[in-house]
TORFIDREN-947267 format. One record per residue (C-alpha): x, y, z; residue in one letter. Coordinates in steps of 0.1 Angstrom, whole numbers, plus 5000, padded with zeros to 4 digits. Example, Ala and Ser with C-alpha at 12.3 -4.5 7.8 and 13.67 -1.06 7.14 Angstrom:
512349555078a/513749895071s/
//
This chain:
476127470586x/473527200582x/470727230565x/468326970541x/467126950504x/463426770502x/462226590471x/459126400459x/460026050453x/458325810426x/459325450435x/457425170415x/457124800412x/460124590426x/461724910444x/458325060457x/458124690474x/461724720488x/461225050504x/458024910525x/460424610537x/463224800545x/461025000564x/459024710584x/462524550587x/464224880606x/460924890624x/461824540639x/465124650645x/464325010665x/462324780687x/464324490690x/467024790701x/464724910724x/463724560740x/467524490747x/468424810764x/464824770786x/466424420797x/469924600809x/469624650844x/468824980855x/473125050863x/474424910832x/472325010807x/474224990770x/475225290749x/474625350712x/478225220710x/477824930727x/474524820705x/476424910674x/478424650684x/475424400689x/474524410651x/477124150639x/476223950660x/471723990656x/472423960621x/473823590629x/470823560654x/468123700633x/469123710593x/466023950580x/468524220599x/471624140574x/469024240549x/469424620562x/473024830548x/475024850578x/475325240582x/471025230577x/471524980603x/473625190630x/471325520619x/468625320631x/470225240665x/471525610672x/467825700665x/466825510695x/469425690712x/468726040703x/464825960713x/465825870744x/468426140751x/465126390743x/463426190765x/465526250792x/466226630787x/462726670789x/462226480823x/464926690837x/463026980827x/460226890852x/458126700827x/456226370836x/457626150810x/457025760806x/459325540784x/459625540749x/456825300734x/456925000703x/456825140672x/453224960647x/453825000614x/452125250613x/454225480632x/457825410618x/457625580581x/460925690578x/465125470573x/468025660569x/471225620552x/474325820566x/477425850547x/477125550524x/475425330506x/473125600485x/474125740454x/472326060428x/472426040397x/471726390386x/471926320348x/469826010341x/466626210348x/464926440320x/462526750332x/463526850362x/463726450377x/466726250393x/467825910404x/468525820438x/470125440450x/469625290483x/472025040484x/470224660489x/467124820474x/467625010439x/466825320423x/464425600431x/463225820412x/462626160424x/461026520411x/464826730412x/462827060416x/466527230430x/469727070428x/471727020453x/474327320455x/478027250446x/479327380482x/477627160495x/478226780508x/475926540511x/475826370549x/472626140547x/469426050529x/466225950542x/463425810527x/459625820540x/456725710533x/454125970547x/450125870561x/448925980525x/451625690509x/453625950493x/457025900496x/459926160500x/463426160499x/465726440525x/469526490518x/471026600547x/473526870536x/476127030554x/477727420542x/481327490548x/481127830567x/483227960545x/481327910513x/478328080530x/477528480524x/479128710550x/476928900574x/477129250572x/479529360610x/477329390638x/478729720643x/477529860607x/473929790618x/471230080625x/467230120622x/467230170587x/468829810573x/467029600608x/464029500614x/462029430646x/459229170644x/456229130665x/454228790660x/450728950661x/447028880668x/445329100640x/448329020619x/450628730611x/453728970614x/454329340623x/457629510616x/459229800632x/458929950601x/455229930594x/454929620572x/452129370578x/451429020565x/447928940568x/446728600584x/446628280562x/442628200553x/442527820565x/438427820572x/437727690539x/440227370545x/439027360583x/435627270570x/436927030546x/438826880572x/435826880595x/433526750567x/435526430563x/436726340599x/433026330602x/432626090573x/436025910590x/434125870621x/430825670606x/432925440589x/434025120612x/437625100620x/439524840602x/437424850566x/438624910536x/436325180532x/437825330569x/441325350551x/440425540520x/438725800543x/441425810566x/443925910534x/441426160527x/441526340559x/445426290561x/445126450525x/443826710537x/445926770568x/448826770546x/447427060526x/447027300554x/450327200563x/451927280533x/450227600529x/451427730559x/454727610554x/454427790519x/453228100533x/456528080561x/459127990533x/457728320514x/457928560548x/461328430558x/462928470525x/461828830522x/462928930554x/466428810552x/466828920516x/465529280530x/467629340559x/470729310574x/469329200607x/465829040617x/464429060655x/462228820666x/460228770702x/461428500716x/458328280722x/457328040747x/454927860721x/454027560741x/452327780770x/450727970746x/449027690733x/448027570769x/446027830768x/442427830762x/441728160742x/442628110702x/444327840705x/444127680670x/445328000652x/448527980675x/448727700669x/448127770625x/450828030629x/453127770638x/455728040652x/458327840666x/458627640629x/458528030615x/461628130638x/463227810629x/462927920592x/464228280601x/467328090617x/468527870590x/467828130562x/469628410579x/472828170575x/472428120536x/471228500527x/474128650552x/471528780577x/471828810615x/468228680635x/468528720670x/465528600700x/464928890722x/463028840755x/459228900746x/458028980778x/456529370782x/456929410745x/453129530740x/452829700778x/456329920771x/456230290753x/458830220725x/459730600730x/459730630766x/460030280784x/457130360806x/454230030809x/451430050804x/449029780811x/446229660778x/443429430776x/444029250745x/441129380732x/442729730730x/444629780696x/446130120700x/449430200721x/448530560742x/451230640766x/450230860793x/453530950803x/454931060769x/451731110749x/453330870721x/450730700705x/450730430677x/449430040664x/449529810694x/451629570678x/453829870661x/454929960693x/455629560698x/457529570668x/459629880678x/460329770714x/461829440698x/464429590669x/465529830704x/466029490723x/468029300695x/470129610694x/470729600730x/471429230727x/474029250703x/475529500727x/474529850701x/473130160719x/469530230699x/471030510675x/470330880691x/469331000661x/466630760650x/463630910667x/460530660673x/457930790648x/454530680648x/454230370624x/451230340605x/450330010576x/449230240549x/452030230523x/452429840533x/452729600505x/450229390499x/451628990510x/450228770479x/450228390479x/452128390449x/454628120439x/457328050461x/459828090433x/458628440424x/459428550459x/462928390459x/463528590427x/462028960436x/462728950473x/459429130475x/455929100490x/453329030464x/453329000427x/
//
């Protein structure tokens, strides 16, 4: 399993400088990649292989690119690649796609190094705070707020510099399956240790059970954010006084995304920690956002970065998630199958063949833990009747720390 341990880095003076070379200087080098495959003619255009090859002899041509460590070197290259290669899955997807574009400076804020030339030094930092070493550029220090676990090898680092100059570091780890919990047999699942999930409208989350997690308030930060892309846009483009604005709204921006990404990691960890087996809708997210009712709070939710968290957790906690078709979750009776057709406006689930009657999204909720059983290939148990679910004995979700979470498994404090 691969998976990736994120830490604030602290660079200064000589090293600090190094970093923003290095950067410039892989810049030169993505687009220098690019230039020379653009030349190839259209039937012998050169692999990632082939380029790797290239480098001795660039390095002879141009010597700022003997600066770089030769795997940052080749990671650089097979990022040019793997662009591409998403650039071409997407065109044979039916989308109108052009060619990949120069990177400014501004653009390219990230170099990585993939199975050498990095070290940690877990010892020479005091309080919580490590050492990391890029080879041809020095030691890094970084805020060790987790350590890295012992199962676990090390496959890369990145650094980054991101739009508000903070810089990070990312070690891409990768698990042994074997050193991972073990899921509980799909055969030993039933209602009582699953959980269906409906993505909601009132609500961030539903479940079958008749939890809810309130929304995320972001309308304070919106109108901060507004407030100063106003200033941003008075200033003239260019000026100093420009660029301290523009950290200010980036600032900003990078708030609300953390929050959100806070209020996910606290969600996803109680639901694997909870149960045995999470269903989720599985969400077309980009035609959601197309269209033109709500959608910045789709887009706030950020539900396809929320599943992704599901996903990845579910493998370290010993959980199964599984995507279940979302289509006619809401119109379906979860007790009889019959569809019934809501404005979204309507809140309340009334069958009129049945006479079952609960929550909108409750019904959602249920009709999604009855799919995931069905697509793991259970029967939905006979005797588990589908009771009305109501919110009234639901725990109250709290933005407490995320640590506090990890430790009770709970909602709220």
């Amino acid at each position: 399993m691969e998976h990736s341990h994120r830490y604030h880095a602290y660079p200064k003076g000589e090293v600090a400088e190094g970093l923003e070379h290095h950067l410039d200087v892989h810049r030169q080098l993505y687009n220098h990649v690019r230039w020379d495959y653009e030349q190839a003619p259209e039937d012998d255009k050169p692999s990632e292989y082939d380029q790797n090859n290239k480098l001795p002899e660039w390095k002879r041509k141009w010597p700022v690119f003997s600066e770089l460590h030769s795997k940052a070197a080749q990671a650089t290259v097979a990022r040019f690649h793997r662009n591409l290669s998403n650039l071409r899955k997407k065109k044979e997807k039916g989308y109108n796609v052009g060619r990949l574009k120069r990177q400014a400076p501004t653009d390219y804020r990230s170099a990585t190094y993939n199975q050498s030339g990095f070290d940690l030094d877990e010892k020479r930092g005091r309080d919580k705070y490590a050492y990391v070493r890029f080879s041809k550029i020095g030691w890094v220090k970084i805020r060790y707020h987790r350590p890295i676990p012992d199962h676990a090898t090390i496959k890369e680092v990145t650094f980054k510099k991101e739009r508000t100059g903070e810089w990070f570091v990312t070690f891409g780890l990768e698990t042994d399956e074997a050193d991972l919990p073990e899921k509980l047999d799909v055969d030993s699942l039933d209602a009582s240790n699953s959980v269906g999930i409906d993505l909601g409208i009132l609500n961030y989350i539903h479940t079958s059970d008749g939890h809810t997690v309130d929304w995320l308030d972001l309308e304070d930060d919106y109108e901060r954010l507004r407030g100063e892309q106003r200033k941003l846009s008075r200033k003239e483009k260019g000026s100093s006084n420009y660029e301290k604005q523009r950290l200010k709204v980036a600032k900003v921006k990078r708030h609300i995304k953390r929050k959100v990404l806070d209020y996910q990691h606290k969600i996803t960890t109680w639901l694997v920690r909870e149960y045995d087996a999470v269903f989720v809708e599985d969400l077309d997210v980009k035609g959601m956002l197309e269209q033109s009712h709500n959608a910045r709070n789709k887009q706030d939710a950020a539900w396809r970065q929320f599943i992704t968290l599901l996903e990845y957790k579910a493998d370290l906690y010993g959980c199964h998630v599984v995507q279940v078709e979302a289509r006619g979750t809401t119109k379906e009776c979860a007790s009889c199958g019959v569809e019934t057709a809501k404005p979204i406006w309507v809140r309340e689930h009334s069958c009129p063949s049945c006479g079952f009657e609960t929550d909108r999204d409750a019904n959602a909720a249920m009709n999604v833990l009855q799919r995931g059983f069905s697509e793991l290939g259970l029967g939905w148990p006979e005797d588990t009747p589908v009771e009305t679910v109501t919110a009234t004995d639901t725990p109250e979700f709290q933005c407490v720390s995320a640590s506090h979470v990890v430790e009770t498994g709970s909602l709220g404090a």
